[in-house]
N, C-alpha and C positions, 0 to 999 in steps of 0.2 A: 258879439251879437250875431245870432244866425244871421245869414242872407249878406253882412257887408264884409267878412271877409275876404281878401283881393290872395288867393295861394296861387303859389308855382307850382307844378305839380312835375316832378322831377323822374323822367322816365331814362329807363335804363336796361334791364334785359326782362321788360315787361310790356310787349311792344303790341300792346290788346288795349279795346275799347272794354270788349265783353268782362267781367270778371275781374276788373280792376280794382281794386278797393279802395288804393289812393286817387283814383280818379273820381270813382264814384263819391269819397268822400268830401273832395272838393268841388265836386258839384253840386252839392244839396247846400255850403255855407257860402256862396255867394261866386265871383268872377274869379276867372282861372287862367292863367298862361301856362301853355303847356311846352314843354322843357326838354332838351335832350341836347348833353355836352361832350364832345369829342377832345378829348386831352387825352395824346397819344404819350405823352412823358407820365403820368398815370401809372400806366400797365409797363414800363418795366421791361425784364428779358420776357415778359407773357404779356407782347406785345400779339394782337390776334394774326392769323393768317390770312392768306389772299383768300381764299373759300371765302371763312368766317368774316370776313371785311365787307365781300363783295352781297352775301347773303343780307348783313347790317344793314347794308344801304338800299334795297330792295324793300326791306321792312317798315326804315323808316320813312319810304316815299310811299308805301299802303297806308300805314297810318298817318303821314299828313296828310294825304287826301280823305279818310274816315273822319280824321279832327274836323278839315276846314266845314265839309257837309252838317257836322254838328253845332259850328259858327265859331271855332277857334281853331286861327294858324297853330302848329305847330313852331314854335321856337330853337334852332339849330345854332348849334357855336362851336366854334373850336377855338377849342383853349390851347393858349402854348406854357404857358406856365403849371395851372391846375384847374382843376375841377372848382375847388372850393373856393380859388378868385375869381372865377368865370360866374359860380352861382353868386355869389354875394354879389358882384358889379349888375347882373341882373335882377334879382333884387330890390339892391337900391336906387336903378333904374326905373322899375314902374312903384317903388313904394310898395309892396308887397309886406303883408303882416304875417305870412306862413307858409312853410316848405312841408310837403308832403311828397313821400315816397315807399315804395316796397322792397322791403327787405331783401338782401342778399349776404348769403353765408363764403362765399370765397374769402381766402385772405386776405385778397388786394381791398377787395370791398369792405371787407370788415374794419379794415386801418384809416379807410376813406373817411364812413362812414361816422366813427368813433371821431375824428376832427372837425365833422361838421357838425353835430349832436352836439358840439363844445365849443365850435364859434361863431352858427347864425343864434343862439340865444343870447351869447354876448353881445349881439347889435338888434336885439329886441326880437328875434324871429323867431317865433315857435314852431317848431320842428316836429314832424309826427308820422314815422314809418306804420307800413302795415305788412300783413304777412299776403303775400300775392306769390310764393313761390312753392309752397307746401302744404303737404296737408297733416304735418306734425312741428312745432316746432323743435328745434333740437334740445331746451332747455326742460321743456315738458316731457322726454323721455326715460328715464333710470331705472336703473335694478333696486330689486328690493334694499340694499342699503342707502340708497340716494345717488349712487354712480353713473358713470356714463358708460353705455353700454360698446363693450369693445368686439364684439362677434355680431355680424349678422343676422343673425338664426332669432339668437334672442331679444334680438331689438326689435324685428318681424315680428316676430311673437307678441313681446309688448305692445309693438303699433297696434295688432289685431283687433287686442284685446282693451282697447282706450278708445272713450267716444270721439268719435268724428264730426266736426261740423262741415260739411257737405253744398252749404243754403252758398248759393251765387249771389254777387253782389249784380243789378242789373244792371245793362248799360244804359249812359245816359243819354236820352233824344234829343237833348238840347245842352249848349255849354254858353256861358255867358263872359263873352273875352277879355279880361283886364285890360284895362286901359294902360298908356302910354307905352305901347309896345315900337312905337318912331324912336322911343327914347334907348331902344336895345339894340346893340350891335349883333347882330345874327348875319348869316351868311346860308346859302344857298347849300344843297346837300352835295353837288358837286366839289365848291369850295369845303368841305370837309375831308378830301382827302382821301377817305375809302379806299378809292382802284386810281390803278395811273392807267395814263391812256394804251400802254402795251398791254395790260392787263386786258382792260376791255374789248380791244381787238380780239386778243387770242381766245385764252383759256375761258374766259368769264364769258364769252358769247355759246362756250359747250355749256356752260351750267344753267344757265337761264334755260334750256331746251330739257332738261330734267325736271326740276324744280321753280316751284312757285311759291315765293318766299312770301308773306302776309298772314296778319291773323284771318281774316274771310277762308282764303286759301286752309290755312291749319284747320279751321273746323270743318273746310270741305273733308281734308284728308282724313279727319276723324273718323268722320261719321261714315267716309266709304271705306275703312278701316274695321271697322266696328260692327257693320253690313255687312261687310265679305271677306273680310282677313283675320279676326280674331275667332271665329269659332276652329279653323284649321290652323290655330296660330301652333298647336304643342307638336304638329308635326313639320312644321318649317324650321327645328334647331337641325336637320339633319341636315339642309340644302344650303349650299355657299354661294349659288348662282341664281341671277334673277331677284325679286320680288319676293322677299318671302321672310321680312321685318313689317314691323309699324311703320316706319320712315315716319315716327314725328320727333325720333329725339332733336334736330335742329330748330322744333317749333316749341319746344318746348323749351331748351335751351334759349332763346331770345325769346320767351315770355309770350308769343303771340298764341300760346295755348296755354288755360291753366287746368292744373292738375287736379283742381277739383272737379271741372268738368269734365275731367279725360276720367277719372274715378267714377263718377255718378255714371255718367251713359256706359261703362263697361258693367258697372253693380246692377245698373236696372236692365240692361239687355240680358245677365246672366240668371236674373228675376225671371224674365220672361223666357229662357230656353227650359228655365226648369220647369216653367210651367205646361213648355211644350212637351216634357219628356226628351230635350233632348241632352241627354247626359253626358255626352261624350265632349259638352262644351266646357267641364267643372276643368278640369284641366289646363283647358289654355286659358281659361281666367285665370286660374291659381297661377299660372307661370308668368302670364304678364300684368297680374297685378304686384309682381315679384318685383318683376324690373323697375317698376315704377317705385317699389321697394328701394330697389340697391341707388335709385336714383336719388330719395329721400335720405337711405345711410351715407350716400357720400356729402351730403350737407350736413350731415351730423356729427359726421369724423371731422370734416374741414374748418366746423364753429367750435367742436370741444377739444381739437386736438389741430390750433393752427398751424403747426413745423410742419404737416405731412406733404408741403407740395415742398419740400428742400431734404428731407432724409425718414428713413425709414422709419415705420411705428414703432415696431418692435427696437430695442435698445440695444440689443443684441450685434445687428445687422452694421452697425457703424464701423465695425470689425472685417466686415465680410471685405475680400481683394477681388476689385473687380477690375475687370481690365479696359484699360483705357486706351483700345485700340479703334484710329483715326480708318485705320483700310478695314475694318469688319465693322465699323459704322457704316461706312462708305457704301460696302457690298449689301448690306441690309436694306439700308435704304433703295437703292437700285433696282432690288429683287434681282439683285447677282450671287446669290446663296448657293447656288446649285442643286436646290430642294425646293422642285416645281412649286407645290404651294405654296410657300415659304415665299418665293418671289412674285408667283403670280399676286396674291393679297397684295404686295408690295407695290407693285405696277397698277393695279387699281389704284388704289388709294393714293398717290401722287395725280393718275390720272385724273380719277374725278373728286378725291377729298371725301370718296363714301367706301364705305366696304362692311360685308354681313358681321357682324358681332362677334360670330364662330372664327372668322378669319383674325378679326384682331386679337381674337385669346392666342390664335396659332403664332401669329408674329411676332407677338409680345413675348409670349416665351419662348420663343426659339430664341427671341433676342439679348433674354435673359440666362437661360441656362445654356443654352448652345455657344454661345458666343459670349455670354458672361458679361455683356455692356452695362452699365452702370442702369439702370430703371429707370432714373432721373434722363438720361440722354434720352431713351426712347418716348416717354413720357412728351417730353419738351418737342420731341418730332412731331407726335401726334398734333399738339395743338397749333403746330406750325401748317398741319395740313390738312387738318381734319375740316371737313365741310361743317360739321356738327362739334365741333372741339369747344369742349364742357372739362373747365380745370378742374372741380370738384369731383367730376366721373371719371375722368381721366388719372385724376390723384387716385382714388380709390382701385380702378382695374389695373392701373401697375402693380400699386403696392399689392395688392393679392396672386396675382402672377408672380410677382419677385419671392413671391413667401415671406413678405416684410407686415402682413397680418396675422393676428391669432389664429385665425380662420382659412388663411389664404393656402398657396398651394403650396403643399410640404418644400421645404427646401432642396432634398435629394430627388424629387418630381423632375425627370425628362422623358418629355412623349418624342414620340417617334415619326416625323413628319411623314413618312412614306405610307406608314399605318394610321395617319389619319387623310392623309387624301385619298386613300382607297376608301376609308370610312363617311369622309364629308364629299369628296368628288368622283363617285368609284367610275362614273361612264369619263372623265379628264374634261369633259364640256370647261368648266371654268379653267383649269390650267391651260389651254387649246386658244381660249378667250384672250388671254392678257398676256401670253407668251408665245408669238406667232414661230420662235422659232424649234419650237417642240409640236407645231398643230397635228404632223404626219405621226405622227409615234403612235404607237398602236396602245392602246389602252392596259393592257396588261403589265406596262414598260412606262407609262407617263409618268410617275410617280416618282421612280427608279430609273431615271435613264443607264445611272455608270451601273446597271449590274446586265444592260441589254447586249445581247451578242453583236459583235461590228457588223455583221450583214444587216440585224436589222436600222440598228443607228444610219449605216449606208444608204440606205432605203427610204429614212425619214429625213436624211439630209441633215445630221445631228454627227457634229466635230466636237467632242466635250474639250474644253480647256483652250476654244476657237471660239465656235458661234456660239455657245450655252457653258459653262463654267461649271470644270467638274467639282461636287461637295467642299466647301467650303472648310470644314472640318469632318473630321470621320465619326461615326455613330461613336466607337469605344470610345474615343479621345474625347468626346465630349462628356462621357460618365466618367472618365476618370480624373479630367479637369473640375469638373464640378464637384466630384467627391473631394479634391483635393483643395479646395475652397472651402467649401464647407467644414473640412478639419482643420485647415488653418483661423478660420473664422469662430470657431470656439475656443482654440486654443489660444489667440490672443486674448478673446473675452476675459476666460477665466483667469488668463496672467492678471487681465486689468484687475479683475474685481480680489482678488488676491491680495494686489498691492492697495486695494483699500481697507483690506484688513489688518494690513499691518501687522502679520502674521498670525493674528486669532484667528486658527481655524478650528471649526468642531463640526462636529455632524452635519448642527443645522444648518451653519453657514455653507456647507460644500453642498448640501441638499436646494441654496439657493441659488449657490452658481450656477449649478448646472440646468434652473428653468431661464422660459426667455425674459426680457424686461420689458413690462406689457406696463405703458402709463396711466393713471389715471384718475381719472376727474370727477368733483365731487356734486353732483347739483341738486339743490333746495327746492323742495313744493312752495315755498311761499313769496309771496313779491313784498317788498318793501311795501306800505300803504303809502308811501309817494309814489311809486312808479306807475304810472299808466298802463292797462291790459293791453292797449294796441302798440307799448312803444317795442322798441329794440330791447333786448336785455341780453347782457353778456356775465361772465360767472368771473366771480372777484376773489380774491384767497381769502377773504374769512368767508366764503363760501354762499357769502347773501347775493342772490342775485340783483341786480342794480342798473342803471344808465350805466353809460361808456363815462369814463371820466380821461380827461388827455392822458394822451399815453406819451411818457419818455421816450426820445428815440436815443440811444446807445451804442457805443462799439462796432461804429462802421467799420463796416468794409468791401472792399469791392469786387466784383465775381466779372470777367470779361466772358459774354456769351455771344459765338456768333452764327445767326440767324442761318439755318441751313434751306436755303433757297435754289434746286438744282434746278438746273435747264435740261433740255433733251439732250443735248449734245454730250451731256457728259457720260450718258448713256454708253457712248464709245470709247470713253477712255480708259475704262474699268479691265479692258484685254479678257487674257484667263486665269481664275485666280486658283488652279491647280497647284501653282509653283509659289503662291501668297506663304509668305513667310510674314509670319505672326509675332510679332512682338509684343512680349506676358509681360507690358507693364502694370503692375496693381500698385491700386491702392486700398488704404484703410480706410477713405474716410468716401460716405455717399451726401456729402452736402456740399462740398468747396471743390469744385473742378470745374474745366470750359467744357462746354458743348461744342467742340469740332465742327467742323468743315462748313463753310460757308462763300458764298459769293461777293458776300457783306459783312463787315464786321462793325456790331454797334458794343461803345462801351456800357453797361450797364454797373449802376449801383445798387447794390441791395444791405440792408440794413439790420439789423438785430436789435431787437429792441424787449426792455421787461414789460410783458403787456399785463397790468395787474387784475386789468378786468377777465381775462382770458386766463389766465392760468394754469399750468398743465403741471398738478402735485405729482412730485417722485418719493419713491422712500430715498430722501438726504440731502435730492437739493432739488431747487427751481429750476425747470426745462424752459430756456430761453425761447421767444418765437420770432420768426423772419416779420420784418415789415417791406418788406422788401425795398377751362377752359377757359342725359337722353334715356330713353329706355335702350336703347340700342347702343349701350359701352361693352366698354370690355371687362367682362365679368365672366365665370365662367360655372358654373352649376352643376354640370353634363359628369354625375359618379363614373358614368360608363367610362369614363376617361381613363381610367386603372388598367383597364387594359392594353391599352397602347401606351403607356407609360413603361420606362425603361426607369427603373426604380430600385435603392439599395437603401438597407438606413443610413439616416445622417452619421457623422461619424463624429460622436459628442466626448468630453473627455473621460475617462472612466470615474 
């Protein structure tokens, strides 16, 4: 009956009054406790960072105080065991007839999610997600045959071209608080764990001086976003330093902005420029309704293709020998490369957990083809530091940097860092920034120190393989490493797929070995007539879409990843890595290895499991998936890049 149901309302990276759906809906059928569970055994080796922790806990002391004004606490717990005994014990605590929440497409959550959708109705509780994080969902996208769409372009495309519902859910002026909440163990947001107290001394007392974490705040940033940074937004991909993004990918990423809002006021202000005649704004709309784009595909990849945060899309790539070198992690991370930009990005982004978009395409692939570290390792840094660290956007800007998409960057793709910091930093302002000890070097020379003449190095007080570490690797040696990868990397391929022929070979079959192994997935226009339009639905092998139904978990195993946590100090131990002797250990495989070097070492379990609601059809067999983080990722668009690229074909088998 309207009005007497008693829901929980299960908040999670939705951390808004405005535009809520699950709020909003449990405010119009009666009293509501509002929910929010910290179970750090949950998440796994993608356990969040100090940034992304410390950001968390900011959000959800803006929105307790937004609840209480509306006339419901907020409900806080940390769970040590799990999410799903922590909600049931609350629950059965105040007597609660239904759990409401908004959907989320990561892995982790999606395995969460699929266990509780199967065991609060087993204790009478109906259960009923909503869409609060998209303005597509992923199962309503396909190509003309019914598929899922595996390139960007045309999944863009499709979104364009498919009606929108845009209408805001409003928020509510008033909430009516379920009773017996004396009867709930909850705990203070302190007691959740978030920051330790050296955190909050140090580092976390610079990020509160940047950033203002709250949805009020997010719509501030919006809409002074919106006023005076998006009409200039299509010439700020040139600039690496300063202001000169959205800065809401982390409000968007913890839910305190939704994206249909961020959609509407970009759609009607671009109404209104044209009205002005001013044209030169089609542009940076088109470009940053892009990103909100690639924001949307990586939810799309990550619900209809859930392996992609443990091994490459492409099938191909399982092949590829990457090198699993501990001291060219080490020097990467440090921004001890010896290729200004290259480090300078690096030293931001540990400093403050933010760095421009452009910067993380640059470091990401340097770290990828220059140094050939496994995607998955750098990946796994990111979120370990990223202020804004989005697994789903992070999954996605790897894989496309690695060349592990259909779409991403050619595999034989190496740009030339020295020809893009002349490109992205030509006055050295940002390298001068984050690498005080290059400041003096004359601009002609920033980019290049080992090619400056020793008077001027003398000059700027620059000892390469002393105080600044000369190149890491040599330009050649990294095109010929990486070619030399890339032709091992097909040539085991085609061994593999050879020895599944069992020696039938014919035309057509060596006409397939040699494309890539691009997976894919099948999805249905129609809903079962049981399934609810508001609920969850995930895609089943006879291809109906459907409720989650439990998922078997299978053939554990265990993966030891330890948490790479540096301090300053170790800043100094790194010396000159001039004399760095590199050790080519490769491997074949990009899903079963440690993540090096850490100050901490936590055991982690992660899990395989047949997920039959999720599915991911191959021609021959079933692609098993692991059970085990913005507009501003890393993504990379910018054609012009062709020409600073040092580029040869791949070297495929004849």
């Amino acid at each position: 009956m309207a009005g007497s149901e008693k829901t929980v309302v299960w908040f999670r990276r939705d951390l808004r009054i405005d535009d809520n759906p699950a709020l909003a809906a449990a405010a119009k059928e009666g009293s509501v406790l509002p929910l929010f569970i910290w179970c750090p055994a949950d998440y796994g080796q993608y356990y969040p960072g100090r940034c992304s922790r410390w950001w968390l806990k900011q959000s959800l002391a803006h929105l307790g105080k937004s609840l209480e004004l509306l006339g419901c606490p907020l409900v806080l717990i940390r769970a040590e065991d799990s999410t799903l005994a922590a909600l049931l014990e609350c629950v059965h605590s105040i007597s609660a007839t239904r759990v409401v929440y908004n959907r989320l497409y990561d892995p982790i959550s999606l395995v969460l999610d699929d266990k509780i959708k199967n065991e609060l109705p087993a204790h009478g509780i109906s259960v009923q997600s909503f869409n609060g994080d998209l303005l597509y969902e992923p199962w309503d996208v396909y190509d003309e045959n019914g598929q899922a769409f595996t390139t960007f372009n045309k999944y863009w495309e499709k979104c364009m071209n498919l009606p929108i519902e845009i209408s805001q859910y409003l928020a509510p002026t008033r909430l009516v608080a379920a009773p017996g909440l004396v009867n709930v163990r909850y705990c203070s947001i302190d007691d959740l764990g978030l920051e330790s107290s050296k955190d909050v001394e140090s580092s976390n007392a610079l990020l509160s001086r940047a950033w203002s974490p709250g949805w009020r705040n997010a719509e501030n940033m919006l809409d002074e976003f919106v006023s005076c940074g998006l009409l200039e937004y299509s010439k700020h991909g040139m600039k690496v330093g300063g202001t000169t993004t959205s800065l809401l990918s982390p409000y968007l990423h913890f839910g305190e902005l939704s994206v249909r809002k961020v959609y509407q006021l970009v759609t009607m202000h671009h109404v209104k420029w044209q009205n002005e005649g001013k044209y030169e704004a089609e542009e940076s709309v088109r470009l940053f309704l892009r990103s909100i784009g690639f924001r949307e595909y990586s939810r799309y990849l990550c619900f209809n293709f859930p392996f992609t945060h443990e091994r490459s899309f492409l099938g191909n790539l399982k092949h590829y020998p990457w090198l699993l070198d501990e001291g060219r992690f080490k020097s990467w991370r440090q921004g001890m490369t010896g290729y200004p930009l290259v480090d300078a990005g690096m030293r931001e982004l540990w400093a403050t957990g933010w760095t421009h978009n452009r910067i993380r395409v640059i470091v990401s692939s340097f770290a990828v083809k220059f140094l050939q570290i496994p995607w998955i390792w750098g990946m796994k840094y990111f979120w370990d530091v990223l202020l804004d660290a989005d697994l789903e956007s992070d999954i996605l800007g790897w894989q496309y940097i690695s060349g592990s998409l259909p779409d991403g960057h050619e595999l034989s793709r190496l740009d030339n860092p020295e020809v893009q910091g002349q490109k992205y930093d030509p006055d050295g302002e940002y390298v001068r920034t984050w690498i005080p000890e290059l400041a003096r070097m004359p601009t002609e020379w920033i980019h290049c120190p080992w090619g400056a003449p020793n008077s001027i190095l003398q000059v700027a007080g620059v000892e390469l393989g002393f105080n600044y570490p000369k190149p890491i690797v040599e330009l050649h040696m990294a095109r010929e490493c990486l070619d030399d990868a890339i032709s091992t990397m097909w040539q085991l391929d085609t061994a593999a797929k050879l020895a599944e022929l069992d020696g039938e070979v014919v035309d057509d079959n060596l006409n397939n070995i040699r494309n890539f192994d691009i997976p894919k997935v099948v999805l249905k226009k129609k809903l079962s007539p049981s399934t609810s339009s508001m609920d969850q639905r995930v895609l089943s092998t006879n291809g109906k879409n459907e409720k989650s139904q439990p998922t078997e978990v299978k053939a554990p195993y265990r993966q030891i990843i330890r948490d790479d946590m540096i301090n300053a100090s170790n800043m100094d131990d790194t010396g000159s890595t001039a004399n760095l002797q590199v050790t080519r250990k490769r491997s074949s495989s990009d899903s079963a290895f440690n993540v090096p070097s850490s100050s901490s070492s936590l055991v982690m379990e992660s899990r395989i499991h047949d997920n039959d609601n999720c599915s991911v059809r191959y021609s021959g067999y079933l692609q098993q998936t692991a059970d085990r983080d913005g507009t501003d990722k890393v993504e990379d668009n910018d054609s012009e890049d062709s020409g600073t690229s040092i580029s040869r074909p791949s070297k495929r088998p004849a």
